[in-house]
C-alpha positions as CSV (number, residue, x, y, z in Angstrom):
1,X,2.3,-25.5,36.2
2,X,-1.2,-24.9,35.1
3,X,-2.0,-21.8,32.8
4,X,-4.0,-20.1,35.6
5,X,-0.8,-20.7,38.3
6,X,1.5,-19.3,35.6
7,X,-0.5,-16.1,35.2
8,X,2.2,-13.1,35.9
9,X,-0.1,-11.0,38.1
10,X,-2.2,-13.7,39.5
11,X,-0.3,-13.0,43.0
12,X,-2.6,-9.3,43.5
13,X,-5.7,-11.6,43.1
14,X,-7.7,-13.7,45.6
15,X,-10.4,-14.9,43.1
16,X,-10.0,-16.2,39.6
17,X,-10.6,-14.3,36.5
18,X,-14.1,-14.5,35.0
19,X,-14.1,-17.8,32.3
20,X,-15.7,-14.9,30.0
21,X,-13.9,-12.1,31.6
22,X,-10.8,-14.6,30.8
23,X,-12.1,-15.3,26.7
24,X,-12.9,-11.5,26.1
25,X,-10.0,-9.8,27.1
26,X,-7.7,-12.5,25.6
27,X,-5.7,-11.0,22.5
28,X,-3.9,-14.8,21.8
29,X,-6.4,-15.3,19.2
30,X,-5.4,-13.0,16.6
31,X,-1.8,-11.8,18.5
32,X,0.0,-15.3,17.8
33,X,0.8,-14.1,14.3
34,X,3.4,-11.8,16.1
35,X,5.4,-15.2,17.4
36,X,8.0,-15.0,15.2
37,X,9.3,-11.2,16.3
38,X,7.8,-12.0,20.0
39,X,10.8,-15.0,20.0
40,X,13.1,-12.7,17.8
41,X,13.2,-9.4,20.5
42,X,13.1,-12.3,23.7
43,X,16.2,-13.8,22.2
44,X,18.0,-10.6,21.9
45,X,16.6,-9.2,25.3
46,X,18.3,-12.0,27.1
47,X,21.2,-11.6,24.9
48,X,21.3,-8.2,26.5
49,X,20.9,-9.1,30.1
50,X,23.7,-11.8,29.4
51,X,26.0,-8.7,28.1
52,X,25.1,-6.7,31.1
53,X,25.2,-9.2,33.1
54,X,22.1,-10.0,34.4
55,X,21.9,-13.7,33.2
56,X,24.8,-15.9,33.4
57,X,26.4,-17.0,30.1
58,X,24.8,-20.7,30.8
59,X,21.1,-19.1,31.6
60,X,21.4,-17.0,27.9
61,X,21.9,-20.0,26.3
62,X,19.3,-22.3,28.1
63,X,16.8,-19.2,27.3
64,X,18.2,-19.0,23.6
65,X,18.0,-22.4,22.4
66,X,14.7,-22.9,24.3
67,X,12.9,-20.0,22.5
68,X,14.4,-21.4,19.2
69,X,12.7,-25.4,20.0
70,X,9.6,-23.0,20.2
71,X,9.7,-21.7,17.2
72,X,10.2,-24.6,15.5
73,X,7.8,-26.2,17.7
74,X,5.1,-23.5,16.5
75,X,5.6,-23.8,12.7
76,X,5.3,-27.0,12.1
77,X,2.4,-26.7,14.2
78,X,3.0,-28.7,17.5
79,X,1.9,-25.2,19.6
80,X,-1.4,-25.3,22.0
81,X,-2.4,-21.6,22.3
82,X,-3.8,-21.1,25.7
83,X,-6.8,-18.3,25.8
84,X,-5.8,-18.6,29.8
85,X,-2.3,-17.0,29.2
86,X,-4.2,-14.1,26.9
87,X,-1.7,-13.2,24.5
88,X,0.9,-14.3,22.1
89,X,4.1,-13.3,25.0
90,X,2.4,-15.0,28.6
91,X,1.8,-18.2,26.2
92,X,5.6,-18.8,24.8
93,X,6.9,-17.7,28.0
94,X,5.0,-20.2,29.7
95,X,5.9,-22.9,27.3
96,X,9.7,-21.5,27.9
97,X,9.3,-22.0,31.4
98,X,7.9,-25.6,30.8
99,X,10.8,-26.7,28.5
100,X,13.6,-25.4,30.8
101,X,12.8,-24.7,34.5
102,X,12.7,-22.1,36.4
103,X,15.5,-19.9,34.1
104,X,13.5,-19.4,32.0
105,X,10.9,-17.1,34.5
106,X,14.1,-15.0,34.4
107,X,13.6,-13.8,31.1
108,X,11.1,-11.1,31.9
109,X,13.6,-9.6,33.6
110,X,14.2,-5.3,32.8
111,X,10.9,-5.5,30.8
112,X,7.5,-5.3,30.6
113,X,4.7,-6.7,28.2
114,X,4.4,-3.0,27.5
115,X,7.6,-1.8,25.6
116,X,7.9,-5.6,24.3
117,X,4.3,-5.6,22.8
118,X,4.9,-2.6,21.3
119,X,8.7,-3.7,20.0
120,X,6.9,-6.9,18.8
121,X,4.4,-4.7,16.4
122,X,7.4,-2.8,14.9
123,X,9.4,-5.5,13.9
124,X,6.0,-7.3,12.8
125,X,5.1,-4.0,10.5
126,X,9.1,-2.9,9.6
127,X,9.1,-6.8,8.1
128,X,5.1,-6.4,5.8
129,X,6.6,-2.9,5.1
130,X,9.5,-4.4,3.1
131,X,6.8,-6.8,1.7
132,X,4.4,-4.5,0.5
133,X,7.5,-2.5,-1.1
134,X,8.1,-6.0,-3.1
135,X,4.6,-6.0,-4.8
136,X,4.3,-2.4,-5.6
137,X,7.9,-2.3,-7.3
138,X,6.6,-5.8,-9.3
139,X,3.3,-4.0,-10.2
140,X,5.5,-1.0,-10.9
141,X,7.2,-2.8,-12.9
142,X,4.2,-4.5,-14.8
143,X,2.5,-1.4,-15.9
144,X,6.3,-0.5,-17.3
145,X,6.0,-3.1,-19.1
146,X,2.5,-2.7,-20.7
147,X,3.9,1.1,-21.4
148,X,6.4,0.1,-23.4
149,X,4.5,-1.9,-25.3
150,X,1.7,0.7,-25.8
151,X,4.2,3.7,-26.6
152,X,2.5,4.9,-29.8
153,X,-1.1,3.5,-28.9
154,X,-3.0,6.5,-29.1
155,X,-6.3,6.6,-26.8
156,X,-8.9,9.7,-25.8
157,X,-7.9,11.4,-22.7
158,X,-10.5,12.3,-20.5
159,X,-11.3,15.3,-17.9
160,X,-14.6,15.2,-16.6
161,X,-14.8,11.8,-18.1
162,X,-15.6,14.0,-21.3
163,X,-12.8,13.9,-24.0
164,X,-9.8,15.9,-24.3
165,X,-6.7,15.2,-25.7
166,X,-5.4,12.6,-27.7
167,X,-2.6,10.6,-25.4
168,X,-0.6,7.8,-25.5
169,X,-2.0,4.5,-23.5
170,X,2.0,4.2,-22.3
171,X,1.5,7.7,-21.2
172,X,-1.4,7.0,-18.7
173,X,0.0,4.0,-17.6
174,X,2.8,5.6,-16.4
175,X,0.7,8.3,-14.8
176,X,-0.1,5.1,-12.4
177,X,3.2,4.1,-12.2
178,X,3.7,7.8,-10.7
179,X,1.1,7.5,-7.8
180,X,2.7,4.1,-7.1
181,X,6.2,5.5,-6.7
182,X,4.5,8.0,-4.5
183,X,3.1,5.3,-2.3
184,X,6.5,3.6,-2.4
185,X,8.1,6.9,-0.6
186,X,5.6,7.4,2.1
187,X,6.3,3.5,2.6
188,X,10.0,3.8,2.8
189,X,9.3,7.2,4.9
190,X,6.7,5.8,7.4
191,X,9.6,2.0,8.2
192,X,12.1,5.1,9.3
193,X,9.7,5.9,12.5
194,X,8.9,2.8,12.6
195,X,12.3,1.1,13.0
196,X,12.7,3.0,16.2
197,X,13.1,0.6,19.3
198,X,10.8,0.7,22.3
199,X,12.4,-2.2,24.6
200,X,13.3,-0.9,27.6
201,X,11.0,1.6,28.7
202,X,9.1,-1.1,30.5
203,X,5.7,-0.6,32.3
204,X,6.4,3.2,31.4
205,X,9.1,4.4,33.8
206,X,12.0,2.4,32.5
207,X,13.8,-0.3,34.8
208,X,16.1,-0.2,37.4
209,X,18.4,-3.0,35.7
210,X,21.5,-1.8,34.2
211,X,20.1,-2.3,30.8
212,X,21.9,-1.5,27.3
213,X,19.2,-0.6,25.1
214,X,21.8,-0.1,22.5
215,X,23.0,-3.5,22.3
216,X,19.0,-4.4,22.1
217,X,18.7,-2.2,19.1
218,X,21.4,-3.3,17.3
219,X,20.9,-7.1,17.4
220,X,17.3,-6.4,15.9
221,X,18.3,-3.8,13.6
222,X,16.4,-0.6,14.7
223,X,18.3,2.9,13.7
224,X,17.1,4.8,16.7
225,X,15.8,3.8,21.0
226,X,12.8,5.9,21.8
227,X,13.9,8.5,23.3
228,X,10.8,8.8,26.3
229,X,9.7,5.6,27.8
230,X,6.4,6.8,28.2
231,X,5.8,7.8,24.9
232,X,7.9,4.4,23.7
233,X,4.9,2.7,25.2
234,X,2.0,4.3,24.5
235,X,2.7,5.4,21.0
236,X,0.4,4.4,17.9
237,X,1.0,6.7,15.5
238,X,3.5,4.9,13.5
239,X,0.6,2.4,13.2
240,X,-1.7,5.0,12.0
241,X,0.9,6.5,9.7
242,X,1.2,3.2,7.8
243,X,-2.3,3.1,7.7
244,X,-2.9,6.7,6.4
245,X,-0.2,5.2,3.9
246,X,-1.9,2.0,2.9
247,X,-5.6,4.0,2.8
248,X,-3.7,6.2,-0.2
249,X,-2.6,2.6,-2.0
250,X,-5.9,1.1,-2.3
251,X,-6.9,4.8,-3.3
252,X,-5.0,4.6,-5.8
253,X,-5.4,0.7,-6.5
254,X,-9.7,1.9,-6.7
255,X,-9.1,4.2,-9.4
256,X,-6.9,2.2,-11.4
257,X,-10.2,-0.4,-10.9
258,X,-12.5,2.1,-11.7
259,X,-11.0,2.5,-15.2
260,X,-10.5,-1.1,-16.0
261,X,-13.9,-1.6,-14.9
262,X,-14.7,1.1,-17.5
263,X,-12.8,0.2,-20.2
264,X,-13.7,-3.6,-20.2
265,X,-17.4,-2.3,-20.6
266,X,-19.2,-3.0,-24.3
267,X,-19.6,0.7,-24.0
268,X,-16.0,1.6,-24.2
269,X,-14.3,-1.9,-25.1
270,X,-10.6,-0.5,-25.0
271,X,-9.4,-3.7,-22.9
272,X,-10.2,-7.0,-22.3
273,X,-8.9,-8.9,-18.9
274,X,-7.4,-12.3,-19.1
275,X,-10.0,-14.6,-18.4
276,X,-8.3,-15.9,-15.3
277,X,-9.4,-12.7,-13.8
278,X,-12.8,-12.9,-14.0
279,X,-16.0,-14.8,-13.5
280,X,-19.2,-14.8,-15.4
281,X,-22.8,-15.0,-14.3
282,X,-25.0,-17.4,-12.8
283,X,-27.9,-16.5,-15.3
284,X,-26.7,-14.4,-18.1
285,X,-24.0,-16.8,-20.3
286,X,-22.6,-14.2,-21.8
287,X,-21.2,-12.4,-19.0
288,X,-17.7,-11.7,-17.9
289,X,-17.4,-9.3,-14.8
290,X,-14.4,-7.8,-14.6
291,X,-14.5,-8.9,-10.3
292,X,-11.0,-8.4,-9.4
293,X,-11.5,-4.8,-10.1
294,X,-14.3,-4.4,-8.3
295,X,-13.7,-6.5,-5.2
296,X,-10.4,-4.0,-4.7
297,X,-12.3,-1.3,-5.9
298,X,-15.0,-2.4,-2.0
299,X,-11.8,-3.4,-0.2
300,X,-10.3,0.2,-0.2
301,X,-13.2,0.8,2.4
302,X,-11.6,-1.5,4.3
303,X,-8.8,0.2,4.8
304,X,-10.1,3.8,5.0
305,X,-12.3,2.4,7.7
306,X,-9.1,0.2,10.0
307,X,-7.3,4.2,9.6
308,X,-10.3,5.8,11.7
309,X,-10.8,3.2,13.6
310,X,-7.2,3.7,15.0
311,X,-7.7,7.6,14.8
312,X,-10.6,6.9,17.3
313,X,-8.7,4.8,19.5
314,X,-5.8,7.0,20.1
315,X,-7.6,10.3,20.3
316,X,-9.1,10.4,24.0
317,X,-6.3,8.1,25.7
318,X,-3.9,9.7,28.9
319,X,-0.4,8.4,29.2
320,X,1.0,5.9,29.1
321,X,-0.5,2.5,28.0
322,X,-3.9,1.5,28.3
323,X,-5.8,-2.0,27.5
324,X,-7.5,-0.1,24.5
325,X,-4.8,0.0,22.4
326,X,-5.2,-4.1,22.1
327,X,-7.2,-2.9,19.8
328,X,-5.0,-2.0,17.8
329,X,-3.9,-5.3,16.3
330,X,-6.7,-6.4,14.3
331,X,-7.1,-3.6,12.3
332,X,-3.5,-3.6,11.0
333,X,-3.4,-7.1,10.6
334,X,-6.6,-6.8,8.5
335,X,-4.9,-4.1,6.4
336,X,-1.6,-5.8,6.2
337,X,-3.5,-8.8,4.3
338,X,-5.7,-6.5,2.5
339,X,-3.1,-4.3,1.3
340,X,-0.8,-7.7,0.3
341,X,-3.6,-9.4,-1.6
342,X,-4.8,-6.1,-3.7
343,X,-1.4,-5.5,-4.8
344,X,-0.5,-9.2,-5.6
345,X,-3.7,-9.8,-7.6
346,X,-2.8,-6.6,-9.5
347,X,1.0,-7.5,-10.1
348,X,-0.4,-10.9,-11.5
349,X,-3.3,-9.3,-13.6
350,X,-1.9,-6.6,-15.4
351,X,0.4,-8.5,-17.2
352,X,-3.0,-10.2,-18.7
353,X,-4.5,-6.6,-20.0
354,X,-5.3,-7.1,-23.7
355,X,-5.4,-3.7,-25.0
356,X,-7.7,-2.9,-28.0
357,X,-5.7,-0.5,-29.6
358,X,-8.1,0.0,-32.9
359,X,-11.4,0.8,-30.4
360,X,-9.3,3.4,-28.3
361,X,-8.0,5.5,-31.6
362,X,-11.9,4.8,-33.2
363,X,-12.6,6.8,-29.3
364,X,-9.9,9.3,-29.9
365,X,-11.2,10.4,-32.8
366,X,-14.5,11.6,-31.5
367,X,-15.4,14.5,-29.0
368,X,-13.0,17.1,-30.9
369,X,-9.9,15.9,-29.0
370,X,-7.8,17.8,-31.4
371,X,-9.6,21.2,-30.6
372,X,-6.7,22.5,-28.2
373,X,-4.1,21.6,-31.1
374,X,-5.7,24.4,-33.4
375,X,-5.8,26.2,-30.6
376,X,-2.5,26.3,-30.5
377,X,-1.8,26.3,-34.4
378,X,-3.6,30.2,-34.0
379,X,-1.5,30.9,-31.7
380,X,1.5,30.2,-33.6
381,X,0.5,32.3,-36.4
382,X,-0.2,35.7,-34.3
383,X,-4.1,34.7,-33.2
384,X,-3.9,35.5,-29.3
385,X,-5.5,32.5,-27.3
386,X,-8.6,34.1,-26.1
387,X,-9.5,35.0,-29.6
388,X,-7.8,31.5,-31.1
389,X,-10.0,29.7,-28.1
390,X,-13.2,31.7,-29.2
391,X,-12.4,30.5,-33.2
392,X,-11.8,27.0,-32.5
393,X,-14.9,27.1,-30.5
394,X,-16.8,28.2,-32.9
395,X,-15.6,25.3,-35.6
396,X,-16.3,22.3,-33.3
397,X,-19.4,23.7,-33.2
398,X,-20.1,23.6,-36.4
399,X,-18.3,20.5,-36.8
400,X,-20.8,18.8,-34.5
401,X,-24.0,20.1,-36.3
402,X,-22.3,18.6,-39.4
403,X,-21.7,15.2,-37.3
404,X,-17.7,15.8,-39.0
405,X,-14.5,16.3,-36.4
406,X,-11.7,18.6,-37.2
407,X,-9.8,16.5,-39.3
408,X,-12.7,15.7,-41.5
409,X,-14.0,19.4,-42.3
410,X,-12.3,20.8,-45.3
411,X,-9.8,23.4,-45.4
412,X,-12.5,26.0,-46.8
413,X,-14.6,25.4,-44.2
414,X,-12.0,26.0,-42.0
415,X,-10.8,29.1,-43.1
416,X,-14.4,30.4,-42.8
417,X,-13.7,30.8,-39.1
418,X,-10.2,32.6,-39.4
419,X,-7.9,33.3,-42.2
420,X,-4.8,32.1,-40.2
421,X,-5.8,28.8,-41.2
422,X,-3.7,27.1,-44.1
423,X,-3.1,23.9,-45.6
424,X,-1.0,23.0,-43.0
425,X,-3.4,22.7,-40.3
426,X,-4.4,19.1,-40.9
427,X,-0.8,18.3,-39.7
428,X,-1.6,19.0,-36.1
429,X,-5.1,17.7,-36.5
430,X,-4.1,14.2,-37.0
431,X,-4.1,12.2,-33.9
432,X,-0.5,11.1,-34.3
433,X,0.4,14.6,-34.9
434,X,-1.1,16.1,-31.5
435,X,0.1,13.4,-29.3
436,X,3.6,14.3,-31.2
437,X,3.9,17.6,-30.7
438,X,4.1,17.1,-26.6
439,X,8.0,16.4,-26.8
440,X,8.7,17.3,-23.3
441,X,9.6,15.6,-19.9
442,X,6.2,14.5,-18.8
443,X,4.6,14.8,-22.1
444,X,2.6,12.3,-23.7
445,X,4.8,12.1,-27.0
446,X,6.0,8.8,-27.7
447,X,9.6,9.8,-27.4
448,X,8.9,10.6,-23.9
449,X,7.2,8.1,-22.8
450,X,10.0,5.7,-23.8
451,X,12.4,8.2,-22.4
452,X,10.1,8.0,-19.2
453,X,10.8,4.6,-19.3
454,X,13.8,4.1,-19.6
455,X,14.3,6.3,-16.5
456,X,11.9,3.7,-14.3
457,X,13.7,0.4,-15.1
458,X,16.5,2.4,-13.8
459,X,14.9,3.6,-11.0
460,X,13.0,0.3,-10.1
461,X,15.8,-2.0,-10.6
């Protein structure tokens, strides 16, 4: 049978489709990634209309074992995708069709490319969900790693990119291990809506067949059958969830680059990237751009752009489905691959970091960052903050026209500004000191950042 003979519809038509028409409407081109879950729900469809009994024990099997020769006929690549039969289903069916007879027309049977389409894209993203888990737990993991070696390395922290506080370098790493667990729980949130079956609501009415969407469900794992077939057909939004989801990764993934691109400068020099991460320049020998950064750092737009673009597509559309939402499909799969690739390349990279522990404490001990721990000395002997804010404010400035910080002023000069200060004070001004004396859960005292640690092998194990 030719491709244009097997079209499904073909018997409404009098003319033949438009060889453009045909090539522009065709979704086979970037839909055929989908073959694996396309054979995966078929097989378990005609399991169900065996159970029901629809299909005879013998046609099941016939249908079965011919969808499985298909599969193993696409990957090792003895497949010819037709742009004729438009999409990833028309052209396996067809090929069924070829390889066993007329059975396997039957398969189609109680369904509609509609709800299976749509089943197709949940198991597709249920399966990149549990992927994309994998590489943020091993990246997790990574920057656990790079923690724990970095406990006591003591670094500037910033707010306005201005210095504040001395911290730990464990400390902030795990401050982006905390956005990625985060991530992880929107992930694991947005599969439960996701793993929510749509085969068997059809066109959009349902079928007439007795049908056991039940069975259906179970054989492919979902928790839940939609509930309103048309609704089970024409929803996107888990689709747009996920992508709302990924868009906050490579948020997240673009800051993270944002600093390494920073602190690989000359200007700061607080880390160097394993040269296996970077390329040089063309002109200027002595150049070595810290590109993986950056190329995640662009690709988050990427993804920000794929979310509207489904937010757009969705927003003016009337029940139930319309050929729109083909367009669905190439903006996932886009940030599927996206989202796989950022988080692999950083999984494999951060374990490469050379931290430069002498250059961050050289940075940490400029720009005051010890102001807020005299603060708080003043406080602890009676000074209320206001007033203990206004004194300390009035030392760094002198400190700064006598190019000195804190710890390098002497105690007279010191007590100039308020006689609560004794000889004691340089105990809080040191660097190790301040970082120290945040012993709590979620401070930046070494203690706790081990502690913190300790908690997230547990956690990520």
């Amino acid at each position: 049978m030719s491709d244009d003979q097997y079209k499904p519809w073909a018997g409404r038509f009098s003319e033949p489709t438009d060889a453009f028409v045909e090539a522009f409407t065709a979704s086979v081109g970037f839909d055929q990634r989908m073959y694996r879950h396309d054979i995966t729900g078929s097989i378990a469809h005609a399991r169900m209309l065996a159970h029901v009994g629809v299909l005879t024990e013998e046609e099941c099997r016939r249908i079965v074992e011919g969808l499985q020769d298909i599969l193993i006929d696409i990957e090792r690549g003895d497949f010819a995708w037709s742009v004729s039969l438009e999409d990833v289903h028309m052209n396996i069916e067809a090929r069924l069709t070829d390889h066993i007879g007329e059975v396997g027309k039957k398969l189609h049977t109680g369904r509609s490319r509609n709800d299976q389409v749509a089943t197709d894209m949940r198991l597709y993203l249920r399966e990149e969900i549990d992927t994309l888990l994998g590489e943020l737990r091993r990246l997790a993991l990574a920057l656990v790693d790079l923690a724990e070696a970095h406990a006591d390395t003591i670094m500037p922290g910033f707010t306005h990119l201005q210095t504040a506080q001395p911290i730990t370098f464990g400390h902030h790493m795990l401050a982006w291990v905390a956005m990625l667990r985060r991530d992880m729980a929107r992930l694991r949130d947005c599969r439960a809506r996701v793993n929510v079956m749509p085969l068997g609501a059809a066109a959009l009415a349902g079928t007439s067949y007795p049908i056991d969407r039940e069975f259906t469900a179970r054989e492919l794992g979902f928790d839940a059958v939609a509930e309103n077939s048309l609704d089970a057909v024409s929803d996107r939004d888990f689709i747009i969830e996920f992508l709302g989801a990924g868009a906050m990764i490579m948020m997240h993934l673009s800051r993270f680059s944002e600093e390494l691109v920073m602190w690989s400068s000359a200007q700061f020099g607080f880390i160097e990237l394993g040269d296996s991460f970077c390329t040089g320049s063309s002109i200027m020998p002595q150049k070595k751009n810290p590109d993986v950064p950056e190329l995640v750092r662009g690709k988050s737009a990427r993804v920000y752009g794929h979310l509207m673009a489904l937010l757009t597509l969705m927003k003016s559309q009337p029940l139930a489905y319309n050929k729109d939402n083909q367009e669905d499909k190439e903006p996932l799969f886009d940030s599927i691959d996206t989202l796989r690739g950022a988080l692999r390349v950083y999984a494999d990279m951060v374990p490469h970091i050379h931290v430069k522990a002498e250059a961050m404490r050289e940075a940490a001990l400029k720009g005051y960052a010890t102001a807020t721990d005299l603060a708080d000395y003043l406080v602890g002997r009676g000074v209320p903050f206001r007033d203990a804010h206004e004194v300390v404010g009035k030392a760094v400035r002198y400190g700064i026209e006598q190019g000195r910080d804190l710890a390098e002023l002497k105690l007279s000069e010191l007590q100039q500004f308020s006689d609560a200060i004794g000889e004691d004070v340089f105990d809080v001004l040191t660097l190790e000191g301040s970082v120290a004396a945040r012993d709590h859960v979620g401070g930046t005292a070494p203690r706790q950042v081990r502690a913190a640690i300790a908690r997230l092998r547990e956690e990520l194990a």
